[in-house]
N, C-alpha and C positions, 0 to 999 in steps of 0.2 A: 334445669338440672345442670351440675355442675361437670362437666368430666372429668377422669381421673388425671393426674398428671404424668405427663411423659416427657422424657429428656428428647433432646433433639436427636435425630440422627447422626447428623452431622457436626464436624467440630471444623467452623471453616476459619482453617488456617492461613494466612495469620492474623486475615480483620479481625475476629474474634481476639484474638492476643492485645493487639495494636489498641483496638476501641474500650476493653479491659481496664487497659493501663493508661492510658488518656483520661478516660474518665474516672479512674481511680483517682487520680492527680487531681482532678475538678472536685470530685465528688469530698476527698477525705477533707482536707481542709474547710472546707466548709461545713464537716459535719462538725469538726472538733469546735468550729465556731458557731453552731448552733446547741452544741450541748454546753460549753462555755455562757453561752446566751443564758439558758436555763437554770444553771447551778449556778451564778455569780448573782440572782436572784434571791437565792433561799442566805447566802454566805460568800462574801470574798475569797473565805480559806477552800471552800466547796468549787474553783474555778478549776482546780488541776484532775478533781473529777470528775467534771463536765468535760473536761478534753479526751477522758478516758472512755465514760458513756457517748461521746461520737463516734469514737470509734469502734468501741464495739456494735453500737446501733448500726456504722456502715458496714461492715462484717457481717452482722447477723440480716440484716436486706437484704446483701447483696447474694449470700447465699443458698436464703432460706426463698425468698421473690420469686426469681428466672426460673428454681427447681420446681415449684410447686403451678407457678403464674405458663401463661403462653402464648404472651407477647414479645415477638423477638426483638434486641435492643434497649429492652427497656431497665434502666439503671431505676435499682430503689436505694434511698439514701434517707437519711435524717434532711428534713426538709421548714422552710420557713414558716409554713400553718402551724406544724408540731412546737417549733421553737415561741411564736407567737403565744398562742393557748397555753401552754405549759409552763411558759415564764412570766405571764400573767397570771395565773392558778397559782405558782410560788409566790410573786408579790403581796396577793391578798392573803396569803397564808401565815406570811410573817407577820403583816398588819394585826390579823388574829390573836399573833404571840404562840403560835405553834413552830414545837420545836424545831431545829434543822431534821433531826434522824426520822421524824414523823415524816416529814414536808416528804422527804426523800421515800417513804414507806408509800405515801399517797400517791405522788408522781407514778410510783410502779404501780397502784393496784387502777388508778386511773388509765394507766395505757394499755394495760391488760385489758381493761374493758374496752378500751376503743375496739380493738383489733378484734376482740368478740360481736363486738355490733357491728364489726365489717363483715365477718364469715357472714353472722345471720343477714345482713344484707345482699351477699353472696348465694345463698341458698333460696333466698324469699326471688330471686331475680329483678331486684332492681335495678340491676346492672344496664341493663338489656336496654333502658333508656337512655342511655349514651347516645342511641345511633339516629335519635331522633333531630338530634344537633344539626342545624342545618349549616349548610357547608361559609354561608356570609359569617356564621357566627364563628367555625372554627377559626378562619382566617383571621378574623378581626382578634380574636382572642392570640393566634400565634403570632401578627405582631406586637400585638398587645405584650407579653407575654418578651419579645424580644428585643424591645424599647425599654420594660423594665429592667431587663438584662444587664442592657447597655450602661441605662442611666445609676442603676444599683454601683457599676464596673468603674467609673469615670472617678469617684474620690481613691482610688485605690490605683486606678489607669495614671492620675496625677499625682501620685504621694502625697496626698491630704491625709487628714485626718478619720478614720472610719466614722465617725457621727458629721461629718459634716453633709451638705444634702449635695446633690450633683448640681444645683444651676450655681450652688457657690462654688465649689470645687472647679467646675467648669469655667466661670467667670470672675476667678475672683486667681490673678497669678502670681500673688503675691504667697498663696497657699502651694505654685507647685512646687516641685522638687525637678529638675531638670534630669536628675538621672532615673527618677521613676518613669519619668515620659518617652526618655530615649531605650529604658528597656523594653517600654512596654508598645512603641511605635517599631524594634525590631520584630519584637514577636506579631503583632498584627501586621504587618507588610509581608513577614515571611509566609505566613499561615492564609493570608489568602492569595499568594502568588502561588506558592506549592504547586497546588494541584493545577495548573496550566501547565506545571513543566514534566512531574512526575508523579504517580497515581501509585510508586513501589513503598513508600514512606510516608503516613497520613502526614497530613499538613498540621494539624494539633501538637506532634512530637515533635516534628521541627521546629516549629514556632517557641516550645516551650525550651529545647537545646539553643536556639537562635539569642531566645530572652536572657538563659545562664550566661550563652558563653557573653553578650554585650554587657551584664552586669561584672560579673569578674576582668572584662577588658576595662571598665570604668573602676574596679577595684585595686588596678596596678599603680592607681596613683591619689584612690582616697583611702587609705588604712582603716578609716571606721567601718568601710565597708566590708572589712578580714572576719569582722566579729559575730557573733551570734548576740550576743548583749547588748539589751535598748538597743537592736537592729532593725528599723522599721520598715525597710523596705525589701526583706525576706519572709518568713514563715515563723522561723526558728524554733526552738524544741517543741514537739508535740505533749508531753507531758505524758507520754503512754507506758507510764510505770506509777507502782500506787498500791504496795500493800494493804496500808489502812484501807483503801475502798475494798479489795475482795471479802475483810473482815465486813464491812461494813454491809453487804448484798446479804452476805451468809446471815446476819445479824435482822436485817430487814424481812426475809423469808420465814426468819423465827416470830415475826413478830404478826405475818401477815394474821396467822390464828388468831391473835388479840382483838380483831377489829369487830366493831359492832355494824349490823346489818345496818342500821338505819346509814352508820358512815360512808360506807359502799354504795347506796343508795342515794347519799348525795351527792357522788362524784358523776352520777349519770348522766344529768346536762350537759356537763363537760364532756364526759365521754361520746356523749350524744354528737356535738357541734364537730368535734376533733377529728370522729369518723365521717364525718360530713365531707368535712375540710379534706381530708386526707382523698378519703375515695373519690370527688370531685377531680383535686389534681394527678391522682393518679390515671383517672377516666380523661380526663382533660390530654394529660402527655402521652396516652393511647392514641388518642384521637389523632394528633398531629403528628406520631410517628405513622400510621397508618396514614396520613394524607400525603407524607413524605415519601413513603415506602408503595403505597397502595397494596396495602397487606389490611387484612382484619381482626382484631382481636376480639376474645371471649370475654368482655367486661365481667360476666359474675365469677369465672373462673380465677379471673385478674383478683377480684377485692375477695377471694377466699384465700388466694396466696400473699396480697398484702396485710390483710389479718391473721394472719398465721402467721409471718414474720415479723410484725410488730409486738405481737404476746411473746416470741424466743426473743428477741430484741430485748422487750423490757424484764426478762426472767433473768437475761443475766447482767441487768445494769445498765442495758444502753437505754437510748431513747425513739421512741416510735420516728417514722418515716412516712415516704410516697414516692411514687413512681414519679422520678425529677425529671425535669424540660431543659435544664442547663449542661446536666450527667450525658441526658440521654441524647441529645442532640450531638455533644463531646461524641460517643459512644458510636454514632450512627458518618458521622463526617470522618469518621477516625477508619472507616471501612468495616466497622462490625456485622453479620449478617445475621446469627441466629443470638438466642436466651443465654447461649452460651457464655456470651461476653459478660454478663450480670455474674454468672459467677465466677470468672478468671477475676472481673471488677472487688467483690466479696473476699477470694483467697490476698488477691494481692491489697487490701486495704490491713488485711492481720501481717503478711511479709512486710508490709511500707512501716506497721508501726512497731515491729521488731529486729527488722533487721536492717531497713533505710530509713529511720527516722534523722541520719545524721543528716543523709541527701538531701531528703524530703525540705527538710530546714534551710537548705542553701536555697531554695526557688523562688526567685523575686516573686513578691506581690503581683506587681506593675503585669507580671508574664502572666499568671493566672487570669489578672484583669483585662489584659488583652485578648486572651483564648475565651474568656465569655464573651467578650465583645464580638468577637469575630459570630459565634454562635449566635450571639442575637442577632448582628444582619443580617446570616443565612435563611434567619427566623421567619425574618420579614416578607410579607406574601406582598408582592407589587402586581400579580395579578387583576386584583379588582381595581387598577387604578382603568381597565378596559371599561370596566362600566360607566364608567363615564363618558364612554363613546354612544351610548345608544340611551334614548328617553327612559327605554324599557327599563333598564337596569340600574336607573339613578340612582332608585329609593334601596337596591340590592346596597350601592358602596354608600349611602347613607346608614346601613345597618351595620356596617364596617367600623365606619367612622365611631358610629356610637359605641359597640365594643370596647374601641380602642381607647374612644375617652374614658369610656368607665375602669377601664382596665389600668388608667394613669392615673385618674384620680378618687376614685373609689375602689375599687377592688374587683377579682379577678371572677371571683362566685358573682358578686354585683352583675359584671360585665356580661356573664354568659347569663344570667336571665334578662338583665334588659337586651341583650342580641335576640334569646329565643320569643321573647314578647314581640320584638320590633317585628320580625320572621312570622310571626303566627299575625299581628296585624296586617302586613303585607299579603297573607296565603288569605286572607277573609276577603281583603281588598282583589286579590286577582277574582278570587270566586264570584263575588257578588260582578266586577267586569265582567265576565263568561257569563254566557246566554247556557239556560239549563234546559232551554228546548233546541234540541239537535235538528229537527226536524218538523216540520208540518206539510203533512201530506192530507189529502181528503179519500174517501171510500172508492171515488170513481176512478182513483190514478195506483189506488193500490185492492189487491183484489184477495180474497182467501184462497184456499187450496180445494175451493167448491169451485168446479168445471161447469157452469150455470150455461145453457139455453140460447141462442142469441137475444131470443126476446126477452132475457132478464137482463141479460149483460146491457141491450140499452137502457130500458128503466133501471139500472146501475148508474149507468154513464148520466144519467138525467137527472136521477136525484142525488145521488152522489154525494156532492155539494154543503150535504145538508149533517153531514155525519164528517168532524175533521177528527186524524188522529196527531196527536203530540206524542212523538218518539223524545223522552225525556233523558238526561246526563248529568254526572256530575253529583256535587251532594248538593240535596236536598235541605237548606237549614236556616236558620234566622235571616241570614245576609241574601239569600237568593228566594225568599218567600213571596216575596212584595211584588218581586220582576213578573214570578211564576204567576202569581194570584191577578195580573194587572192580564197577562193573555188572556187565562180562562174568562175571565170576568167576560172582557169582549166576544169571548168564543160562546161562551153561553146566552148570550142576548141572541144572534144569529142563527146557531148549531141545533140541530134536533138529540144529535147524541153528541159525547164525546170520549174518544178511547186517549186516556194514556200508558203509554207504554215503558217500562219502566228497567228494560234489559239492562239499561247501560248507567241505570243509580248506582251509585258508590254507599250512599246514606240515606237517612233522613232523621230531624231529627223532632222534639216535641212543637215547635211551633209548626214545621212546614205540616206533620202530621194534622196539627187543628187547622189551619190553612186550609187542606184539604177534606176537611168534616165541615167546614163553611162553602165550600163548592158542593156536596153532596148534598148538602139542604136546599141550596139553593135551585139544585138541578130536581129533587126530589117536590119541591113545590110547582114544576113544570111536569110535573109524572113522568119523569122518566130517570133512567138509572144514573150513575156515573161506571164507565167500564172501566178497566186494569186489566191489566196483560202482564206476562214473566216479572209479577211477583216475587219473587227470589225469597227462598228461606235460608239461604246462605250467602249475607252479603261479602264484601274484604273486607269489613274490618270484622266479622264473627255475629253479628246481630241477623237472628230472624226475620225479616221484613215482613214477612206475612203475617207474623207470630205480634209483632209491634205493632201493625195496621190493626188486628184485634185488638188489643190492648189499650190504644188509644180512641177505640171505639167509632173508626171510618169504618171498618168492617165487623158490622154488626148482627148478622145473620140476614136482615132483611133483602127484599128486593131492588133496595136503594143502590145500593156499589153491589157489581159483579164481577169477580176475578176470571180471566181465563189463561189457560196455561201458556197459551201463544197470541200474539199479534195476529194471526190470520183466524184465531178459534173469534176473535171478538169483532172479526172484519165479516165472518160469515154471520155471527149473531146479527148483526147490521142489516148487513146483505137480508136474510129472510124479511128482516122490518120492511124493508125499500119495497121489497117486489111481494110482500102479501102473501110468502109462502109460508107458513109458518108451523111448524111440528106435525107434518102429517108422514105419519109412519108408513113402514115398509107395509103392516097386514093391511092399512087403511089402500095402498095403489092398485088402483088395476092395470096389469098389464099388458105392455102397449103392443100392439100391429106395427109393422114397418112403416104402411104408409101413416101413421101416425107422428112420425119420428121426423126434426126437421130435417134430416139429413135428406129424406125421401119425399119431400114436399112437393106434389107437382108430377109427379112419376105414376101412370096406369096401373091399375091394379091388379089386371091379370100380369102384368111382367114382374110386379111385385110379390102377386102372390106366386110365380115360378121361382123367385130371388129366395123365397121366406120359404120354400119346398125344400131348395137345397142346402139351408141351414139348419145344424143342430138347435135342438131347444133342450139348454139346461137350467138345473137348478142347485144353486149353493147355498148353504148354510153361513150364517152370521157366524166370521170368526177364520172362516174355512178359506186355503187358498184359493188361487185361481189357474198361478204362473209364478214362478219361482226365478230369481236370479241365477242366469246360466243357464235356464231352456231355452230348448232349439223350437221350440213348434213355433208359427207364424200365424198363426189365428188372431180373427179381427172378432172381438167381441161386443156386443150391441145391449146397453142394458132396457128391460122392457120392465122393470120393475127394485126400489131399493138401491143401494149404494155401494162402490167399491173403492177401496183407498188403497194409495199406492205409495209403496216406501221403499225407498233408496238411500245408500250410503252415499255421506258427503264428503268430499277430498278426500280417499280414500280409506276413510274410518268405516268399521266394521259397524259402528250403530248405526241403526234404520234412521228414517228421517220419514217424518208424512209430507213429503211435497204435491198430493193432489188428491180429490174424492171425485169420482165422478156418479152423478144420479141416473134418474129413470130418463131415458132418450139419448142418452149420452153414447160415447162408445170410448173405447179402449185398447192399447195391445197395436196403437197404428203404428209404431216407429218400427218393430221388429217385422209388421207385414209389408212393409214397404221396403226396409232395405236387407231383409235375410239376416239377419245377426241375432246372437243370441240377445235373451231378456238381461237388460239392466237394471230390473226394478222387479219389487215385489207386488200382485194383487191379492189383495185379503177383501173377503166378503165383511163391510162394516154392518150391513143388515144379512137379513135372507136376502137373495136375489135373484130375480130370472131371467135366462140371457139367450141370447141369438149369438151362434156360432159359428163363424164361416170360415172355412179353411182356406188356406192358400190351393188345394186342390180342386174344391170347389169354385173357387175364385176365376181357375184358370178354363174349367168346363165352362164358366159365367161369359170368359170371352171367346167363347165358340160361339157358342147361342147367343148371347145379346151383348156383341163387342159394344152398341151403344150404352147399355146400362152399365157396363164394365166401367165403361171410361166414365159416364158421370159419377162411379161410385169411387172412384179410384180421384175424380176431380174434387167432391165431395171432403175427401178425408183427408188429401194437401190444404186445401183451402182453409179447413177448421183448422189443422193441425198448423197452418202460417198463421191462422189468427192468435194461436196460442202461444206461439213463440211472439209473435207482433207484442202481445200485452206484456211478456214477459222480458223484454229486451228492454220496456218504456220503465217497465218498476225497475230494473234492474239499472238503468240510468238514471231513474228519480231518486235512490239509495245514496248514487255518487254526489250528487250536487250538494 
């Protein structure tokens, strides 16, 4: 969903002004030469209003972007994808033999439609995949990105010619111009010294005062350089006057009614690519203001306010845009802080071409080209050159590197899918290195929450061995199937059961699925199941797990795979196989005699039966408490029949937790009879049950009369109660490792 938009709070005065008008200066000029680009396409005579559709195009950006968009800094302007697509689309128009007034008719009903399949891309939320861009790729993209800058900057840095390429211009000095160099070497020296000395005056404005005032000191002794005509190494008039054209929009709007559907319809491709293009770079120079800034933007909020200003854009003449990297960088180094600047940027591009178009004219070239230059170095991320300090990281600035080339020598869309390719084979490669069993423990070194008997606890410890569980991580999928399929394999020639546990899956996907329908057969021709634990019906990425294990048919209803809700519900399932206990219910026990109980093993029977005289005999109902968190009573409870389960908050969460059952011969309730504190934990009747109840009152009658029996019962219930912390201190170690 989109939010509504909202102006900033604040109006931070005066980066907001300063970054404004900086990038005003970057931004116009190059629109007027990108709408020139366009119209000098369809007509020679149509070049004076291409200069006029620049600037209204950076006008209507700049004002219509920042107000609606809400990413701070970010300059929208007439931009090179636009100029490329558009002035191609006119070439092949004329080849057709369609007229100029059409070409110009088309142009508008094609950019209207871009900026309509922006919003609708805006609203669908496709936005939202920006943030998936992994950070090797932004990098390599913003120098990418600041090299072209550069290299774009260098025929116009040396007073060449604008068609000639940069390694000629660069190398070739018989092309330069000595006073294009010298103005354009004050403004780059001034512009990156600045800000080491003073942070009160962006370095951008000086640089570009730095550039005037050295070209008008070289003007006091060459005259040609007094002139605006065949002046090549200024700006000179913008062209931002033009009756005939406002006839000519009014004229265009009358005629959009004439069009036929089908011809709307075949501007769609274009419009299709252009919106591509457009929201790409504008998603793109988000990105790396936000990497500059560590700020976030709303990518779908972004391409509904740059499609919305590209339909006013092209409604009255200009030509579509994007969120610029050259604007916006100017904008961001100049001390800009909120959206604001985008639109002081927007008023001051309509002031610069009505009432400073004289000024605007005097600005060397060479200065402009210097102030991008300077912005492309700043561009440049030298970070990743640390990866190449460590093995790990090689293939990270190898993904860099390829960015960059593609970014030089194919293109910038190019560049960031083969970045995000390179980055997704790298993330396959870490995964398939990672082991997706976190753990293997076996049944004898971790225990359920069943308080079993000593003599099951040894035939536990004994067979043990024979039952492993695989605590499983990570996703589950093509790349990590083979590793996973190559343990069990081993594990089920050896294992009688096998539990995997599945807390800590992130995924899974259709192979590991059938992977693990070829372990369940294989185990099911052994007669015996395959267990699962914390199944999860709510993975992170939104997939049902349990709901998918159906589906791909490992969980089939049968007795073959059994799910249990916890790692300890599928350690007790075990546990009863080991030790031969197996589903004998509460109606089936009969209940026990003290001396029955191993606690009393060995103890005379009339002192026992005097023990069992002064104990209550109660009865609780399945379901029903026992002792409640925060009673005081101190009663030592003895079960002679059924089960009791005890649940406690963990790190201070108010949800119960089942950390133990205990059965028939068991006992319960020793922490609070031993050290007088109230209950920390809950007892719930998980069957009917019948119990032996001995008070602390009774307890202390117990050592009047047989201080001996006292103390063995009192030895008795440390001992069990050290065995129980002992097992629990070993799992609770075996977890760490």
């Amino acid at each position: 969903m989109i939010s509504m938009p909202t102006l900033p709070s604040k109006f931070k005065v005066p980066g907001d002004f300063w970054g404004g008008l900086a990038s005003m200066l970057v931004a116009l000029p190059a629109s007027v030469a990108f709408g020139v680009t366009i119209y000098s396409a369809i007509s020679p005579q149509y070049a004076i209003f291409g200069a006029l559709a620049g600037i209204l195009g950076a006008a209507a950006l700049g004002l219509i972007a920042p107000t609606f968009g809400g990413t701070d800094r970010l300059i929208s302007a007439p931009c090179a994808p636009a100029a490329a697509v558009l002035s191609a689309f006119a070439i092949e128009l004329v080849k057709q033999g369609v007229t100029p007034a059409s070409i110009v008719l088309l142009l508008t009903v094609l950019s209207i439609l871009t900026g309509l399949i922006q919003i609708l891309i805006g609203f669908l939320g496709v936005g939202r995949m920006i943030k998936y861009i992994p950070y090797t790729v932004v990098s390599g993209y913003l120098t990418g990105v600041g090299l072209i800058i550069i290299g774009s900057q260098i025929p116009r840095f040396v007073g060449a010619s604008s068609n000639t390429t940069w390694w000629n211009a660069a190398f070739s000095p018989e092309l330069w111009d000595m006073r294009s160099i010298a103005v354009g070497v004050a403004t780059v020296v001034v512009a990156l010294l600045v800000p080491k000395l003073t942070k009160a005056i962006p370095s951008t404005i000086l640089g570009i005062l730095a550039g005037v005032l050295v070209y008008f000191s070289l003007a006091n002794s060459d005259a040609s350089m007094m002139t605006l005509t065949d002046n090549k190494l200024v700006l000179g008039a913008l062209g931002a006057s033009g009756d005939g054209y406002i006839s000519t929009i009014i004229g265009r709007w009358n005629e959009i009614g004439d069009l036929k559907l089908s011809q709307i319809a075949a501007l769609f491709g274009s419009a299709l690519t252009l919106a591509a293009l457009l929201s790409i770079d504008t998603l793109k120079t988000c990105v790396v203001i936000d990497q500059m800034t560590r700020t976030r933007h709303d990518p779908n909020r972004e391409l509904f306010a740059q499609g919305l200003s590209n339909i006013a854009s092209s409604a009255i003449g200009g030509i579509p845009g994007a969120g610029t990297m050259g604007a916006s960088m100017v904008n961001l180094s100049s001390g800009a802080q909120t959206r604001v600047s985008g639109i002081v940027e927007g008023v001051l591009v309509l002031v610069a071409a009505l009432a400073l178009s004289s000024f605007i004219a005097w600005i060397p070239i060479a200065t402009l080209a210097g102030i991008l230059i300077v912005v492309g170095l700043r561009m440049i991320d030298t970070k990743p050159l640390h990866f190449l300090e460590s093995r790990a990281t090689v293939f990270d600035f190898a993904v860099v590197v390829v960015v960059i080339g593609f970014a030089l020598t194919v293109g910038l869309i190019a560049a960031s899918a083969a970045g995000v390719a390179l980055s997704i084979l790298l993330f396959v490669r870490e995964q398939v290195g990672g082991s997706v069993v976190r753990h293997k423990t076996f049944v004898n070194q971790r225990s359920s929450t069943w308080c079993r008997p000593e003599a099951e606890m040894r035939l536990i410890a004994l067979k043990g061995d024979k039952a492993v569980i695989l605590e499983l991580q990570g996703s589950l999928f093509f790349g990590t199937t083979y590793e996973l399929y190559s343990v069990l394999e081993a594990e089920i020639k050896t294992r009688d059961y096998i539990i995997l546990d599945m807390r800590r899956v992130l995924s899974v996907d259709i192979t590991a699925a059938h992977m693990l329908n070829q372990v369940r057969d294989m185990l099911r021709d052994r007669g015996v199941p395959l267990l699962l634990s914390n199944v999860r019906e709510q993975l992170p990425n939104g997939r049902n797990l349990l709901e998918f294990l159906k589906q791909t048919g490992l969980i089939d209803g049968s007795d073959a795979v059994r799910v249990f809700q916890t790692i300890e519900a599928a350690i007790e399932w075990v546990e009863d196989r080991l030790v031969g206990d197996i589903a004998q219910t509460a109606d089936e026990e009969v209940p026990l005699h003290l001396q029955e109980m191993d606690l009393f093993q060995g103890r005379k029977d009339e002192t026992l039966a005097d023990l069992e005289g002064r104990m209550e005999q109660r009865t609780v109902k399945a379901g029903e408490s026992i002792y409640l968190i925060g009673d005081q009573d101190r009663n030592l409870y003895l079960i002679r029949r059924g089960a009791v389960r005890i649940m406690a908050p963990i790190s201070g969460s108010r949800q119960l937790h089942h950390i133990a059952t205990f059965g028939r011969g068991d006992f319960f309730g020793g922490l609070a009879f031993l050290d007088d504190r109230a209950r920390s934990d809950n007892a719930i009747a998980h069957t009917d049950i019948d119990l032996f109840v001995l008070s602390m009152d009774q307890f202390n009658q117990l050592t009047v009369d047989h201080r001996k029996l006292a103390f063995l019962l009192i030895t008795a219930i440390s001992r069990t109660l050290a065995q129980r912390l002992r097992h629990a201190d070993g799992e609770r170690t075996l977890l760490h490792v």
